[in-house]
C-alpha positions in Angstrom: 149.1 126.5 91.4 152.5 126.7 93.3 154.7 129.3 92.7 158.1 127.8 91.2 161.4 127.9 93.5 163.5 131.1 92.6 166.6 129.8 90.7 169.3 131.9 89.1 169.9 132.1 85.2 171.7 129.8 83.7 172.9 128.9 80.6 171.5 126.3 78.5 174.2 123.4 77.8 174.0 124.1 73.8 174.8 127.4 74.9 177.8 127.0 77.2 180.4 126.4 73.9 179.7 130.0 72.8 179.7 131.4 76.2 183.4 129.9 76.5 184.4 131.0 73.7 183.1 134.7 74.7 185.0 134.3 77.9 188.1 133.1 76.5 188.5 136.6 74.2 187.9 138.6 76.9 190.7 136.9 79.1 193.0 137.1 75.8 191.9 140.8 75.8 192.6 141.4 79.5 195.3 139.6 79.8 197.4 139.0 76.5 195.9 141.2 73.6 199.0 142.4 72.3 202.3 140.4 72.0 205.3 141.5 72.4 207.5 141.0 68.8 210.3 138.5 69.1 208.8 137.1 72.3 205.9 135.2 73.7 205.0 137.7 76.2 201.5 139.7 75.8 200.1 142.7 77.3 196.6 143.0 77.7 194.2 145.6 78.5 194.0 144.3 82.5 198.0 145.6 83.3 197.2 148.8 81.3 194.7 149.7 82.8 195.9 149.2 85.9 198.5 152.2 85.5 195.5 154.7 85.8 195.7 155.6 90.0 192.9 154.7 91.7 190.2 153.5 89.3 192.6 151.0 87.0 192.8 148.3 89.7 189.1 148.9 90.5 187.7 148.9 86.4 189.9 145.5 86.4 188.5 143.6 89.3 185.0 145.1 88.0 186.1 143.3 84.2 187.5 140.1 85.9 184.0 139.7 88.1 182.3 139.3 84.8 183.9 136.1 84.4 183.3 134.9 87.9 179.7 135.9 87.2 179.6 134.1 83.9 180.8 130.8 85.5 178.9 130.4 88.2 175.9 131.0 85.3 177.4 127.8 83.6 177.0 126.0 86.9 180.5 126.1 88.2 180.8 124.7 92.0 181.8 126.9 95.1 185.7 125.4 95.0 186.1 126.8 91.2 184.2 130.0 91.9 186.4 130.7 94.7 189.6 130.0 92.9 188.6 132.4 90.6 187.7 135.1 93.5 191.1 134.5 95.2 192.6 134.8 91.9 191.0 138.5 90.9 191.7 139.4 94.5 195.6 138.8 95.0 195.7 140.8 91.2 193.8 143.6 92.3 195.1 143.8 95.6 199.5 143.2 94.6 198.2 146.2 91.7 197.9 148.7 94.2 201.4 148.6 95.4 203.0 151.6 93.2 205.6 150.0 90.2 205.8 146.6 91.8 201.9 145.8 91.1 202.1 146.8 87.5 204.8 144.2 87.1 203.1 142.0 89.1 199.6 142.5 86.9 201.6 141.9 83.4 202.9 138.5 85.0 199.6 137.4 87.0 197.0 136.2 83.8 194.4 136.3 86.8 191.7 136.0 83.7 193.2 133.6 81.8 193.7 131.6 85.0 190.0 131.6 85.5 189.4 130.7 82.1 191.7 127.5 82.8 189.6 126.7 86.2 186.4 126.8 84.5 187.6 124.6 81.5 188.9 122.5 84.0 184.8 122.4 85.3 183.5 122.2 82.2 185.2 118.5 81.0 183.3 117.0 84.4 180.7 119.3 84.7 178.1 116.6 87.1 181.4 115.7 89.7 180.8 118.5 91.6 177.6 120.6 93.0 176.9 123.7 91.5 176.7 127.2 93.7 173.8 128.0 95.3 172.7 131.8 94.7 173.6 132.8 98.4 177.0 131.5 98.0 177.1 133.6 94.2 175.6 136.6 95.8 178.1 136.6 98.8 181.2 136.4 96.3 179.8 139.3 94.1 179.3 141.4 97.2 183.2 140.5 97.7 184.5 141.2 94.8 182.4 144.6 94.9 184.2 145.5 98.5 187.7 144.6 96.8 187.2 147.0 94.1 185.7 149.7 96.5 189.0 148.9 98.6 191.0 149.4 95.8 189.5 152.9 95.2 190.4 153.8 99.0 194.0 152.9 99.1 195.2 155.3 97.1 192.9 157.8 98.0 194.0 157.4 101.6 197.6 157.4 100.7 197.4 160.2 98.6 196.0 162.1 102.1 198.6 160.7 104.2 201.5 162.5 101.4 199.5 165.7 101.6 199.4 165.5 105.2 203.1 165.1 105.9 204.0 167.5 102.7 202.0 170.0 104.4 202.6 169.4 108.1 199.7 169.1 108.8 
């Protein structure tokens, strides 16, 4: 009997509706959880986190990978899946610089963006080829080296202060 080709999980197409709809909270939650009173502006969980030094931008890229992850599952093509990477990577990578990335993370919806590019997927889901599980596995070693990146920045900066405070 021949062995069946390896194929990656994915999601059943009565499932994909509350998949989305899973998604779409968590990007709210990330992203926009809490508006601002008088105002349409929210504040999620994404550009608070980010305050913490070091492990903020890294726990966000780690969150925003789920969705990557989660999209490729509902058969989303290579273009939409790296949209989605570039997206997560400018956020994580601009939330590094001290004060200027926190601004930048409340104003760069990185998640809901996604969420947009995979709707977009989602209304014509046959026009385009999904990802194969090379190109998936390549993106989620990427976004893993991003967020190990954004641990070592401000590790290493912190030992380049010390070092000149010091003199040594």
């Amino acid at each position: 009997m021949p062995q069946q080709p390896f194929r990656y999980s994915t999601i059943e197409p009565e499932a994909k509706a509350p998949t989305l709809k899973r998604l779409r909270q968590l990007a709210r939650i990330l992203d926009k959880a809490i508006v601002i009173p008088g105002t349409q502006v929210g504040i999620g969980l994404d550009p608070v986190i980010g305050l913490l030094p070091g492990v903020g931008d890294f726990l966000g890229v780690l969150l925003s990978s789920y969705i990557v992850l989660e999209a490729a599952r509902l058969g989303a093509p290579r273009s939409t899946l790296g949209r989605m990477v570039f997206n997560i990577v400018i956020d994580g990578l601009a939330g590094t610089i001290p004060l200027i990335g926190d601004f930048f993370d409340f104003a760069w919806t990185a998640n809901t963006n996604n969420i947009k590019l995979l709707e977009e997927y989602l209304k014509f889901p046959g026009a385009k080829k999904q990802a194969d599980k090379w190109f998936i596995g390549g993106v989620l070693i990427v976004l893993l080296l991003v967020a190990i990146v954004l641990v070592a920045i401000p590790v290493i900066l912190v030992r380049m202060v010390m070092s000149i405070l010091t003199g040594g």
